[in-house]
mmCIF file of the N, C-alpha and C atoms, coordinates in Angstrom:
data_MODEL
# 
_entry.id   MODEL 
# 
loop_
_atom_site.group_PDB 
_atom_site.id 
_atom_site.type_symbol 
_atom_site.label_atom_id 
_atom_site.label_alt_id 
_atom_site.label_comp_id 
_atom_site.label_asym_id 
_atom_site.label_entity_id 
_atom_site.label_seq_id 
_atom_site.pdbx_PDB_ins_code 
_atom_site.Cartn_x 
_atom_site.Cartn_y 
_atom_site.Cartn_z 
_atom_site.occupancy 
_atom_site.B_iso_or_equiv 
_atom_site.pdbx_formal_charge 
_atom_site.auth_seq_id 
_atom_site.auth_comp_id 
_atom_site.auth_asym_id 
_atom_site.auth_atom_id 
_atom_site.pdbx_PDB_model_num 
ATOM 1   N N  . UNK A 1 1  ? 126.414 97.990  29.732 1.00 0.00 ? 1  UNK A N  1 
ATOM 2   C CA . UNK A 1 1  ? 125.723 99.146  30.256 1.00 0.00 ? 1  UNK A CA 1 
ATOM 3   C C  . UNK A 1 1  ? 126.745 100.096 30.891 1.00 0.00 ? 1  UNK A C  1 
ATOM 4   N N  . UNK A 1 2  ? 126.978 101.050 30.738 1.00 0.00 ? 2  UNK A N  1 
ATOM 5   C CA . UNK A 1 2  ? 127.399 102.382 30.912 1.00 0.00 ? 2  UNK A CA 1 
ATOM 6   C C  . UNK A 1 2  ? 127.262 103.104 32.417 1.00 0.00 ? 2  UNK A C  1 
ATOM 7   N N  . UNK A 1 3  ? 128.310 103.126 33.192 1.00 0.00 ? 3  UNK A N  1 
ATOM 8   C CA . UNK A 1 3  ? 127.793 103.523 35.051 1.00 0.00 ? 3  UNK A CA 1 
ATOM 9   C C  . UNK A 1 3  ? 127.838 104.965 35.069 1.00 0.00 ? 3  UNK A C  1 
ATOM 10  N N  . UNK A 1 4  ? 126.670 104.936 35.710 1.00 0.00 ? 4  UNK A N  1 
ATOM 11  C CA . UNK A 1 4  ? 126.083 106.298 35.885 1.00 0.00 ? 4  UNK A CA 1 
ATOM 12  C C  . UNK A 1 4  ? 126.653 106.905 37.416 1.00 0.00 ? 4  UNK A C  1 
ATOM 13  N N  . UNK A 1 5  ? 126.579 105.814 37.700 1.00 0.00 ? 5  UNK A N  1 
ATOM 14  C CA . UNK A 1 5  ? 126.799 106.402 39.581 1.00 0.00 ? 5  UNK A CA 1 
ATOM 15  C C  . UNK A 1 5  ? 128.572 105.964 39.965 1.00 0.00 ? 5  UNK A C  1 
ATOM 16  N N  . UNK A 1 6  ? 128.742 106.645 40.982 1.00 0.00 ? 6  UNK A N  1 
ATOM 17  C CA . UNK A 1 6  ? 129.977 106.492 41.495 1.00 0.00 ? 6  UNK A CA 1 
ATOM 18  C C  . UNK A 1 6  ? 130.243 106.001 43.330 1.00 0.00 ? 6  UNK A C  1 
ATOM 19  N N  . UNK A 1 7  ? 131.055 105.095 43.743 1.00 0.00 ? 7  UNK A N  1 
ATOM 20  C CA . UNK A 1 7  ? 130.819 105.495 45.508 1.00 0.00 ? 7  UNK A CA 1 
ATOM 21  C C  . UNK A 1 7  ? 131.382 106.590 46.081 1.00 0.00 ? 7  UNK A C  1 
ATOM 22  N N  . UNK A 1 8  ? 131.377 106.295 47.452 1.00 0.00 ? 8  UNK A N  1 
ATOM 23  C CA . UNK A 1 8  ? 132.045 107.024 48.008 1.00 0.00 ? 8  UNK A CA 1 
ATOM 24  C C  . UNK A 1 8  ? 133.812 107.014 47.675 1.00 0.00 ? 8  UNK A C  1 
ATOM 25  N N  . UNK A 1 9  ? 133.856 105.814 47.898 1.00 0.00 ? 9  UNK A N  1 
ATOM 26  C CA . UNK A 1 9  ? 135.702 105.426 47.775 1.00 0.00 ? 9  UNK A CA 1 
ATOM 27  C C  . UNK A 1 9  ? 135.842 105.859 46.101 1.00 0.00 ? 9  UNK A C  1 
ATOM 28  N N  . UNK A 1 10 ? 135.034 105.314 45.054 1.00 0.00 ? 10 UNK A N  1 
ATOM 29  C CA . UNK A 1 10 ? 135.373 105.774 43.572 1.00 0.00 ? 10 UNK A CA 1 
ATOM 30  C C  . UNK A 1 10 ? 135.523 107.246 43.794 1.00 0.00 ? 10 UNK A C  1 
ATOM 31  N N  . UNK A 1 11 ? 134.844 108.040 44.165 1.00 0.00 ? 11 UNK A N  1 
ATOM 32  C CA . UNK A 1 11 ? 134.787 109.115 44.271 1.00 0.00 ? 11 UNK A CA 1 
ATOM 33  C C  . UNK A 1 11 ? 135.911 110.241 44.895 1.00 0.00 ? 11 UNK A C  1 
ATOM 34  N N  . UNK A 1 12 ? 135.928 109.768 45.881 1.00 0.00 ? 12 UNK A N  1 
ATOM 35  C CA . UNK A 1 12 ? 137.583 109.510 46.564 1.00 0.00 ? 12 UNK A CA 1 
ATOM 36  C C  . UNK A 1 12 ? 138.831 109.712 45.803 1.00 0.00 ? 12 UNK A C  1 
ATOM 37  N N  . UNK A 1 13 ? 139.207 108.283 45.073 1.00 0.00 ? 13 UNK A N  1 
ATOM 38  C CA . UNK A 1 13 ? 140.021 108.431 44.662 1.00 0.00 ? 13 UNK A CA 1 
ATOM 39  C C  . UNK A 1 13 ? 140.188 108.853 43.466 1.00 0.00 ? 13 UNK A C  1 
ATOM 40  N N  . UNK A 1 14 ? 139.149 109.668 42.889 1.00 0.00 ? 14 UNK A N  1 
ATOM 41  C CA . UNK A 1 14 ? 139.244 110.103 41.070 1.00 0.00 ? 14 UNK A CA 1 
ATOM 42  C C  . UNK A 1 14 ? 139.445 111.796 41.873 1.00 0.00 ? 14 UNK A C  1 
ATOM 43  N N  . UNK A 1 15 ? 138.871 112.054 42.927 1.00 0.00 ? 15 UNK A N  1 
ATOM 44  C CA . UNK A 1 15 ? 138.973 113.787 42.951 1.00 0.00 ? 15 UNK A CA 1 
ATOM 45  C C  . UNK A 1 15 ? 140.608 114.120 43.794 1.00 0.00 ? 15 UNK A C  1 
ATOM 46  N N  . UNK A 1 16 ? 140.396 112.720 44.631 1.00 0.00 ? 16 UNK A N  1 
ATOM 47  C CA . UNK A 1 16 ? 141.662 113.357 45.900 1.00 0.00 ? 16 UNK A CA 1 
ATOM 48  C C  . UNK A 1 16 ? 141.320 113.713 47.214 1.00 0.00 ? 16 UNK A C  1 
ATOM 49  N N  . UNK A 1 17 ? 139.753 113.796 47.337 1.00 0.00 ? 17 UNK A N  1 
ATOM 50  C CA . UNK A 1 17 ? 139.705 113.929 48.474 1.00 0.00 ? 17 UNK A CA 1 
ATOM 51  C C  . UNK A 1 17 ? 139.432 113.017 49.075 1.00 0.00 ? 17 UNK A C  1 
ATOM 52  N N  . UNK A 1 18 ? 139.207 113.279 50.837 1.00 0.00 ? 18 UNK A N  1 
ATOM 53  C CA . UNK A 1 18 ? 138.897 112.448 51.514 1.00 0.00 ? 18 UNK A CA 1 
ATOM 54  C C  . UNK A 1 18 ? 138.032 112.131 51.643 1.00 0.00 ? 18 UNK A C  1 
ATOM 55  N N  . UNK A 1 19 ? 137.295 110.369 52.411 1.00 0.00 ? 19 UNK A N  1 
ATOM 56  C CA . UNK A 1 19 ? 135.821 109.844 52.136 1.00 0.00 ? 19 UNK A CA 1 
ATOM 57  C C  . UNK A 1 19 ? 135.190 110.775 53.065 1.00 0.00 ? 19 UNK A C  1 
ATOM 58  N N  . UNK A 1 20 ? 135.698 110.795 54.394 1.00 0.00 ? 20 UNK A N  1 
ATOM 59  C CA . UNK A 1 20 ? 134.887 111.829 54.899 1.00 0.00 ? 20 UNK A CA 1 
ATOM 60  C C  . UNK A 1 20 ? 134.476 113.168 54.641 1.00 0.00 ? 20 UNK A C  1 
ATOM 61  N N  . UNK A 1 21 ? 135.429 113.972 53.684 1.00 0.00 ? 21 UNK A N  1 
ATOM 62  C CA . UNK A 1 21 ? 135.159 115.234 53.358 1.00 0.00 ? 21 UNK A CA 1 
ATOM 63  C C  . UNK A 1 21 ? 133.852 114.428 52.787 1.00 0.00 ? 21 UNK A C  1 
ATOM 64  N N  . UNK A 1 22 ? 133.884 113.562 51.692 1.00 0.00 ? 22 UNK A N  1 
ATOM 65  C CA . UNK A 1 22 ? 132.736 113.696 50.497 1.00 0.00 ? 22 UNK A CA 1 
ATOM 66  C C  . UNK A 1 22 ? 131.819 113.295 51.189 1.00 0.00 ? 22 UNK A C  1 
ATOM 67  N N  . UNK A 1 23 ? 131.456 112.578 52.536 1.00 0.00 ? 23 UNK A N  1 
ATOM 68  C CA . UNK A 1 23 ? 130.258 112.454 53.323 1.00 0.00 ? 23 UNK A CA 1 
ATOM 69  C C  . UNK A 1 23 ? 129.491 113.629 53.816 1.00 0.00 ? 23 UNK A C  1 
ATOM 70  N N  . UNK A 1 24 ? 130.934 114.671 54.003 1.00 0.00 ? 24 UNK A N  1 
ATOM 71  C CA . UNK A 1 24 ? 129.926 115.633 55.025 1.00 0.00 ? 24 UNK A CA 1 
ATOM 72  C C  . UNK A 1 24 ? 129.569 116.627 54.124 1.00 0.00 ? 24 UNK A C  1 
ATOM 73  N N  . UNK A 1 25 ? 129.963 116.701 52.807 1.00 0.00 ? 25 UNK A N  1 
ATOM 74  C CA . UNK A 1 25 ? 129.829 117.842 51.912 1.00 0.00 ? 25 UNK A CA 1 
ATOM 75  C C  . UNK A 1 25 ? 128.445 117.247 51.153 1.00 0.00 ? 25 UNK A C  1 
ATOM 76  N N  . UNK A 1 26 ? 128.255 115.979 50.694 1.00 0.00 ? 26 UNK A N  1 
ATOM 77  C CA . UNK A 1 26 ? 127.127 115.636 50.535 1.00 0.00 ? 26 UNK A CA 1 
ATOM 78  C C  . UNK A 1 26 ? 125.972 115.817 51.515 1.00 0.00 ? 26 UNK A C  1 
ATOM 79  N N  . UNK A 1 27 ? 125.709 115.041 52.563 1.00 0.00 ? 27 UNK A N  1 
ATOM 80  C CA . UNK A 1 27 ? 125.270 115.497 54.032 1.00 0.00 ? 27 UNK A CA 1 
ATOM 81  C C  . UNK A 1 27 ? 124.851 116.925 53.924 1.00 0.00 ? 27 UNK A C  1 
ATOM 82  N N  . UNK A 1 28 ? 125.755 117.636 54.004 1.00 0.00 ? 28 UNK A N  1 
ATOM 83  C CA . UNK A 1 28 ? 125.232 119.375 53.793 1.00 0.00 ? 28 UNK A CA 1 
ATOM 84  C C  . UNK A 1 28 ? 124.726 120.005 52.439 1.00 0.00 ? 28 UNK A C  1 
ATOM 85  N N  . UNK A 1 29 ? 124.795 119.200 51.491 1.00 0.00 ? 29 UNK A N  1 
ATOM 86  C CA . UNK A 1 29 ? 124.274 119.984 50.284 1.00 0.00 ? 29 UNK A CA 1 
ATOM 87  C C  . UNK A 1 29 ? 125.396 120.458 49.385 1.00 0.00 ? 29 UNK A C  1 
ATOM 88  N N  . UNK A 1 30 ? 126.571 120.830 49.837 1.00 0.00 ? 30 UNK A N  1 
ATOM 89  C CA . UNK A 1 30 ? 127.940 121.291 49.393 1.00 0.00 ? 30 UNK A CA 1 
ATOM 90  C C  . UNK A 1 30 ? 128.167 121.031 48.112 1.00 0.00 ? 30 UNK A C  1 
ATOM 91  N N  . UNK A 1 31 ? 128.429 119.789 47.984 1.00 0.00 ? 31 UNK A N  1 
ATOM 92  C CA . UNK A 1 31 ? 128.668 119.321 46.238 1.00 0.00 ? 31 UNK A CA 1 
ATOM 93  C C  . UNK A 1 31 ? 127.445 118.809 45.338 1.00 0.00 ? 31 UNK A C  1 
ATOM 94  N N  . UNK A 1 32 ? 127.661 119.918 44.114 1.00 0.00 ? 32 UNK A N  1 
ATOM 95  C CA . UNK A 1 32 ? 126.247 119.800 43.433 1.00 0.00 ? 32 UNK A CA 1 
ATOM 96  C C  . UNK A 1 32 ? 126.385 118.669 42.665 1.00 0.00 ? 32 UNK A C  1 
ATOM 97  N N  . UNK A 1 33 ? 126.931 117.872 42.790 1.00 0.00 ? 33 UNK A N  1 
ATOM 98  C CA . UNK A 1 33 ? 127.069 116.348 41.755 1.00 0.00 ? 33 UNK A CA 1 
ATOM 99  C C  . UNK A 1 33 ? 126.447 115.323 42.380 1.00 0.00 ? 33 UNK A C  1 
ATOM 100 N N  . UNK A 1 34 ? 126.266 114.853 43.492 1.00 0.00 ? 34 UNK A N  1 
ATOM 101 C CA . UNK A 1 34 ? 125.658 113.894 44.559 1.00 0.00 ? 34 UNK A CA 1 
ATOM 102 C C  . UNK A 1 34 ? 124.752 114.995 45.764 1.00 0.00 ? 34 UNK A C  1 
ATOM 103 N N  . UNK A 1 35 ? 124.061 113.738 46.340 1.00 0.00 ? 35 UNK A N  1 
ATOM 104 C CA . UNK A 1 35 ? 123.392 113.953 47.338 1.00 0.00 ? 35 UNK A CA 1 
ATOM 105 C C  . UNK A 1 35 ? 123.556 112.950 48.356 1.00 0.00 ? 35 UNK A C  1 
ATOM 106 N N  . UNK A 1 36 ? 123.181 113.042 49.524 1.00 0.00 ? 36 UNK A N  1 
ATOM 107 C CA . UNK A 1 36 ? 123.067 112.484 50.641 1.00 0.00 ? 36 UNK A CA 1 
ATOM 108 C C  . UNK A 1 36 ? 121.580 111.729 51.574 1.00 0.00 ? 36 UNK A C  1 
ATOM 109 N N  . UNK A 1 37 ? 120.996 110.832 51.612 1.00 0.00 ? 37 UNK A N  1 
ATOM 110 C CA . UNK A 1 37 ? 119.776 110.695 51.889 1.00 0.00 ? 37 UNK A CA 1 
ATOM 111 C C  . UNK A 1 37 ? 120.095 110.010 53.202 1.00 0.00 ? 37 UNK A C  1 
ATOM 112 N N  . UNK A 1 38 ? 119.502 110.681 54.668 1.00 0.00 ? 38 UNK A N  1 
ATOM 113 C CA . UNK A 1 38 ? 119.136 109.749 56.173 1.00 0.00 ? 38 UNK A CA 1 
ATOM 114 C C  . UNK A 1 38 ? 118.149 108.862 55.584 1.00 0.00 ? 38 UNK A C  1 
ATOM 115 N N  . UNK A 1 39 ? 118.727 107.381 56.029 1.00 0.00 ? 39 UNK A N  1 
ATOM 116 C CA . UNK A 1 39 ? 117.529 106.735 56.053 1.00 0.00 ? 39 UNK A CA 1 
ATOM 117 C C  . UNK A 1 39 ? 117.266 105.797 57.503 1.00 0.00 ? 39 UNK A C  1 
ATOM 118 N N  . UNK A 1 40 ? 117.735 106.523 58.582 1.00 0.00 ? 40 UNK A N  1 
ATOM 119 C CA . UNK A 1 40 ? 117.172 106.342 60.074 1.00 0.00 ? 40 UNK A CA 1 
ATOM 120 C C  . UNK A 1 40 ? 116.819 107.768 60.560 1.00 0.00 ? 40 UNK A C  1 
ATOM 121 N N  . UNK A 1 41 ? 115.895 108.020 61.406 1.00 0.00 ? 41 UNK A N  1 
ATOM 122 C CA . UNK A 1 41 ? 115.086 108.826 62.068 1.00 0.00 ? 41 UNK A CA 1 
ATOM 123 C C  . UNK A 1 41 ? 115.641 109.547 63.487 1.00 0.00 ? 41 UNK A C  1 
ATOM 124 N N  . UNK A 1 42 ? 116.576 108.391 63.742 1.00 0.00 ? 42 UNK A N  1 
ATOM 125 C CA . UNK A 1 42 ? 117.301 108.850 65.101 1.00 0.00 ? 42 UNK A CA 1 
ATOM 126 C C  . UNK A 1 42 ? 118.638 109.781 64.616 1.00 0.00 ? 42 UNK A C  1 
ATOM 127 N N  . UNK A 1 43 ? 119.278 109.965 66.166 1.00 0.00 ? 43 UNK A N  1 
ATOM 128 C CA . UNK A 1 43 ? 120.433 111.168 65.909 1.00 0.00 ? 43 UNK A CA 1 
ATOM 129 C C  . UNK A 1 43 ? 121.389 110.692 65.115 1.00 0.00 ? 43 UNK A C  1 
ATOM 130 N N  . UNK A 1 44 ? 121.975 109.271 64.601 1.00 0.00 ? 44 UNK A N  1 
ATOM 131 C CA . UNK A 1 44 ? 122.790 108.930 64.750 1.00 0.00 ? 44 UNK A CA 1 
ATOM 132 C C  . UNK A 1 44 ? 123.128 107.715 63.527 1.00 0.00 ? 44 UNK A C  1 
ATOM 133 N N  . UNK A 1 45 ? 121.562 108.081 62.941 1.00 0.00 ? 45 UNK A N  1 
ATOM 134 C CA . UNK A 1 45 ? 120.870 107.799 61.551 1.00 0.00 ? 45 UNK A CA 1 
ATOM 135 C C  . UNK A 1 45 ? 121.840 107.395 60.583 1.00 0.00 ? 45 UNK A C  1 
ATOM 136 N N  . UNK A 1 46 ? 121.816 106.523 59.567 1.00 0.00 ? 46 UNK A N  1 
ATOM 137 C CA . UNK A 1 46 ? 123.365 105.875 58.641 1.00 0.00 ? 46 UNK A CA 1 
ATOM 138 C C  . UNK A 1 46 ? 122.691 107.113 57.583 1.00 0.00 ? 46 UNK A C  1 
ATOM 139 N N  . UNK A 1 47 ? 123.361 107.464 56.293 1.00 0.00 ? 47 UNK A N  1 
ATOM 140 C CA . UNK A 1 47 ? 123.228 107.717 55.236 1.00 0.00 ? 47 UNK A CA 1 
ATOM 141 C C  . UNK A 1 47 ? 123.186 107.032 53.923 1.00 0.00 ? 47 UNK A C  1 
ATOM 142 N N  . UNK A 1 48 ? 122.693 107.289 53.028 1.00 0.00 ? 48 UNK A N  1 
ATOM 143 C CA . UNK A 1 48 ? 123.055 106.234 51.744 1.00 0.00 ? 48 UNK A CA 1 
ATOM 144 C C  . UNK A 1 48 ? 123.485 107.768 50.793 1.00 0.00 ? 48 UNK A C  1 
ATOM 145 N N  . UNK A 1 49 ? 124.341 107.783 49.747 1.00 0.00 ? 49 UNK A N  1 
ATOM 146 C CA . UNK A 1 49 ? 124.821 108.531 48.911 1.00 0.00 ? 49 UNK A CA 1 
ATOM 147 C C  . UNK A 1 49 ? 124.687 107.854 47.235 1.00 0.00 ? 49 UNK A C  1 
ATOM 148 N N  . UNK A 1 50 ? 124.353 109.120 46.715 1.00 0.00 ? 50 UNK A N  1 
ATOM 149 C CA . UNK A 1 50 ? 124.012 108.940 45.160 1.00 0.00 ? 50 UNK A CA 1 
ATOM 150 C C  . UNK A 1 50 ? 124.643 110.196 44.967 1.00 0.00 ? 50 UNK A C  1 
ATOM 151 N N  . UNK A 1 51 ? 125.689 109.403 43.822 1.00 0.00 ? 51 UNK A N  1 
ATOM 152 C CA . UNK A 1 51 ? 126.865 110.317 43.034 1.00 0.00 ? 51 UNK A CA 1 
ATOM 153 C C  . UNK A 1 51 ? 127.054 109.806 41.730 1.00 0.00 ? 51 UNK A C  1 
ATOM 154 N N  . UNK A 1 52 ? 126.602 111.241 41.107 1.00 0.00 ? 52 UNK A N  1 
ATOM 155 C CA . UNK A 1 52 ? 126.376 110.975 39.736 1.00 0.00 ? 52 UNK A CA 1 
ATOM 156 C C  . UNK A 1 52 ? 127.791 110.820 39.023 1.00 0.00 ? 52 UNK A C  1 
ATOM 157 N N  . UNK A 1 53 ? 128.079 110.096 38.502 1.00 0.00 ? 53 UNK A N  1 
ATOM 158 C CA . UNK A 1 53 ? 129.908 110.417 37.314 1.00 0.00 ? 53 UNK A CA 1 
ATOM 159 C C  . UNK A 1 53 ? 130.035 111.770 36.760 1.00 0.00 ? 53 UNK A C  1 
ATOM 160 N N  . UNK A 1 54 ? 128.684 111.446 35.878 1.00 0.00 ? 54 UNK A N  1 
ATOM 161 C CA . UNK A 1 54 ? 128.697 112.522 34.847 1.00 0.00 ? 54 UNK A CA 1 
ATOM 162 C C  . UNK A 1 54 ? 129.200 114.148 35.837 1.00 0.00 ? 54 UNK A C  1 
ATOM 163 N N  . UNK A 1 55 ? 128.272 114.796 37.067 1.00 0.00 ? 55 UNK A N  1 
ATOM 164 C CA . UNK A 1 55 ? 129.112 116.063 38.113 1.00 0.00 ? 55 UNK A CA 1 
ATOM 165 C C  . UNK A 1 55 ? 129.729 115.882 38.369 1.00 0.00 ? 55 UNK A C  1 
ATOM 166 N N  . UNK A 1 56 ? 130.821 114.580 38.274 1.00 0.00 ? 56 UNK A N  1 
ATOM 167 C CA . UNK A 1 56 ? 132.220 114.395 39.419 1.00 0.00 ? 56 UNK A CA 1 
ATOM 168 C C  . UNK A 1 56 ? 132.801 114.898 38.388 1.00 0.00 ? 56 UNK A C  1 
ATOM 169 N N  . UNK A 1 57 ? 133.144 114.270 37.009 1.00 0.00 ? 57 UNK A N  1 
ATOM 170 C CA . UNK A 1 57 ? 133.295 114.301 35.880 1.00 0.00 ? 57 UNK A CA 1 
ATOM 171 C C  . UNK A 1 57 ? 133.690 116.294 35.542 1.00 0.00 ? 57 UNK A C  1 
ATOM 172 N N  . UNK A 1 58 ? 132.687 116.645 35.602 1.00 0.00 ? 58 UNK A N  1 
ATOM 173 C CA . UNK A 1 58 ? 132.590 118.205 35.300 1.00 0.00 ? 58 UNK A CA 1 
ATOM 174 C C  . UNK A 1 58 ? 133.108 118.928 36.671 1.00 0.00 ? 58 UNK A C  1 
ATOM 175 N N  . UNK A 1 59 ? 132.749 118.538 37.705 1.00 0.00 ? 59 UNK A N  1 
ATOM 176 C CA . UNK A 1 59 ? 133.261 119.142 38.996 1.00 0.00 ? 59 UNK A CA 1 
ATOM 177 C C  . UNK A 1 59 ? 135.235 118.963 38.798 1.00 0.00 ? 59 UNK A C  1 
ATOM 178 N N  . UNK A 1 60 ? 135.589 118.207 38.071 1.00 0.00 ? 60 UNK A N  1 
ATOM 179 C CA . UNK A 1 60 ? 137.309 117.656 38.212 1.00 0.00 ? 60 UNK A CA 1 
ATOM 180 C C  . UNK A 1 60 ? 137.866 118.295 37.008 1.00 0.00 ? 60 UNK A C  1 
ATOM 181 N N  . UNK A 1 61 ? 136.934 117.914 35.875 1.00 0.00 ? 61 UNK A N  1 
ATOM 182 C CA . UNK A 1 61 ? 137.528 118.657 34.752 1.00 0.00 ? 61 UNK A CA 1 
ATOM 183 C C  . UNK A 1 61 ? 137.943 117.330 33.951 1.00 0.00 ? 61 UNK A C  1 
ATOM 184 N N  . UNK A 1 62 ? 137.862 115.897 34.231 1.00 0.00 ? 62 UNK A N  1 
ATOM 185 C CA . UNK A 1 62 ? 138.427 114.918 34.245 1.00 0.00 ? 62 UNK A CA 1 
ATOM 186 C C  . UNK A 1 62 ? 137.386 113.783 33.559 1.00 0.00 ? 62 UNK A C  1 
ATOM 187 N N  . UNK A 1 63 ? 137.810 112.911 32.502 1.00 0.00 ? 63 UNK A N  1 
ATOM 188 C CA . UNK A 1 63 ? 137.287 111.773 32.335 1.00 0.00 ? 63 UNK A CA 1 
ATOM 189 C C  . UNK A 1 63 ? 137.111 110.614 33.115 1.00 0.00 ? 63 UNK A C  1 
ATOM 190 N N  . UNK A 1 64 ? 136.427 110.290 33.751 1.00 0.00 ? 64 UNK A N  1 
ATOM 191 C CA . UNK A 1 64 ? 136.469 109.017 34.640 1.00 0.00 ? 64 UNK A CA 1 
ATOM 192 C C  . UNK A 1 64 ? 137.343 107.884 34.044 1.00 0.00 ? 64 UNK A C  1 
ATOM 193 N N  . UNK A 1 65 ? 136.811 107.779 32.503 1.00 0.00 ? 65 UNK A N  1 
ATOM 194 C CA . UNK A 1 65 ? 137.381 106.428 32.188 1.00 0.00 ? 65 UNK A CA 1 
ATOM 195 C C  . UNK A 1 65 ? 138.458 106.653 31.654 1.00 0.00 ? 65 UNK A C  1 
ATOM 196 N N  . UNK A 1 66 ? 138.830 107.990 30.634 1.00 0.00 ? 66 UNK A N  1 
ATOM 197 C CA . UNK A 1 66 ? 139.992 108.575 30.245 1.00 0.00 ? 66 UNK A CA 1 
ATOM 198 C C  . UNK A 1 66 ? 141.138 108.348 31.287 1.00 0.00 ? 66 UNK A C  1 
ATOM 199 N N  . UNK A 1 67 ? 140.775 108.695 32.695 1.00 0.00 ? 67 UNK A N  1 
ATOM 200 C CA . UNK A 1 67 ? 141.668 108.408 33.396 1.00 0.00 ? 67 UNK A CA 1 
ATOM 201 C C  . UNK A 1 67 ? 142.033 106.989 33.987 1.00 0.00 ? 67 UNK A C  1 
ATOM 202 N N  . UNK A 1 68 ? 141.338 105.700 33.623 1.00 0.00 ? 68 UNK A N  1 
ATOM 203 C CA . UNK A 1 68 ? 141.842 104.420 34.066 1.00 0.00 ? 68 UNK A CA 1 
ATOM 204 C C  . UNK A 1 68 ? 141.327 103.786 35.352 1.00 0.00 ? 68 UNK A C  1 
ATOM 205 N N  . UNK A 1 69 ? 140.229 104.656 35.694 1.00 0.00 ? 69 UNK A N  1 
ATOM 206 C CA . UNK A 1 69 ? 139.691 104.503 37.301 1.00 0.00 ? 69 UNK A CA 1 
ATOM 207 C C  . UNK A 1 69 ? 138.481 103.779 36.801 1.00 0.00 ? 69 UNK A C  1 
ATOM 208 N N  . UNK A 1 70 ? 138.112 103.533 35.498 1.00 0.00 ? 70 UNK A N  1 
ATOM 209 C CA . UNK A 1 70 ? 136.907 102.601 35.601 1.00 0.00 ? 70 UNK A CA 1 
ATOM 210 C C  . UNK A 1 70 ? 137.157 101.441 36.017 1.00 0.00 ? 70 UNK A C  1 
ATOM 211 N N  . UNK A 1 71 ? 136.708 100.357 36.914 1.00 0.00 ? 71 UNK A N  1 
ATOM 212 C CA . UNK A 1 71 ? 136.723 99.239  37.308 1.00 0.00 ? 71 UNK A CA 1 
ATOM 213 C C  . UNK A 1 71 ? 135.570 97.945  37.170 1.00 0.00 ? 71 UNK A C  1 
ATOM 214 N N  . UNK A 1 72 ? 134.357 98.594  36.430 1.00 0.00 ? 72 UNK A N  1 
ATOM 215 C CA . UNK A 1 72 ? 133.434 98.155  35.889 1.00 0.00 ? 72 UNK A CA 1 
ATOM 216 C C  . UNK A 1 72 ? 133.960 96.388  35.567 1.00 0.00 ? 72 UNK A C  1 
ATOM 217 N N  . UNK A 1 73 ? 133.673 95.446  35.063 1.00 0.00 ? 73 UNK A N  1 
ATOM 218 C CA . UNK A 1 73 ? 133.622 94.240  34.825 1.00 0.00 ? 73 UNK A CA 1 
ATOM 219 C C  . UNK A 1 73 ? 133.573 94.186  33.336 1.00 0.00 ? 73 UNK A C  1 
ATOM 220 N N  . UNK A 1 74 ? 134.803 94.042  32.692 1.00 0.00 ? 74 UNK A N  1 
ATOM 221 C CA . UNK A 1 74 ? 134.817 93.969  31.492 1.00 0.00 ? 74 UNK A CA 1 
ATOM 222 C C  . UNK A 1 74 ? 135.218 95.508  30.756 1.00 0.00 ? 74 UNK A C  1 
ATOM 223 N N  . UNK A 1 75 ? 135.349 96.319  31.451 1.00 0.00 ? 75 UNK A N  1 
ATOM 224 C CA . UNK A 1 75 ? 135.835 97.846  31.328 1.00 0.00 ? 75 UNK A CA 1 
ATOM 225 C C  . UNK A 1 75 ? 137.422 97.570  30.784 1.00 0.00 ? 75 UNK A C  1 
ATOM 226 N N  . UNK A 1 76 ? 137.867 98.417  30.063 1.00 0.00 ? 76 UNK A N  1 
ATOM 227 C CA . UNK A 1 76 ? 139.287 98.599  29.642 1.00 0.00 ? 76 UNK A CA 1 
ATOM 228 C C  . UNK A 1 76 ? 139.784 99.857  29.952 1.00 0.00 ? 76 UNK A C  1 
ATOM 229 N N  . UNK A 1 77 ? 141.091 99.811  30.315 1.00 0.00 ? 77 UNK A N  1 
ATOM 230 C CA . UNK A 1 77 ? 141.504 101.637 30.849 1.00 0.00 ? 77 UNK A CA 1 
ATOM 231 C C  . UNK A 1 77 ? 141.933 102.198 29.270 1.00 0.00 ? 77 UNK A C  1 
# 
């Protein structure tokens, strides 16, 4: 099966930036490839993040797997 999603750290290290940039730019809406969802109510609330490959992918200009960063289980660079 074929990965659709990416983390924070994958994400990280295929663009260059930092994990925190990609928290707070998700968080705010910033990058149209992922989103950011609170799932506590208080100030201080954790986040969960959904990041698609396929916008990181087009946001970089870059193959995920072309470039050797797949780590999938049974994946080849």
């Amino acid at each position: 099966m074929t990965k659709t999603t990416l983390t924070i750290k994958e994400t990280s290290e295929f663009t260059g930036m930092s994990q925190s940039m990609l928290r707070v730019g998700l968080q705010q809406g910033i990058f149209r490839f992922g989103y950011a969802v609170k799932i506590n109510s208080d100030k201080d609330g954790k986040f969960t993040y959904n990041i698609q490959k396929r916008g990181v992918e087009e946001y970089v200009g870059l193959s995920y797997e072309k470039n050797g960063l797949n780590r999938e289980k049974g994946a080849q660079s």
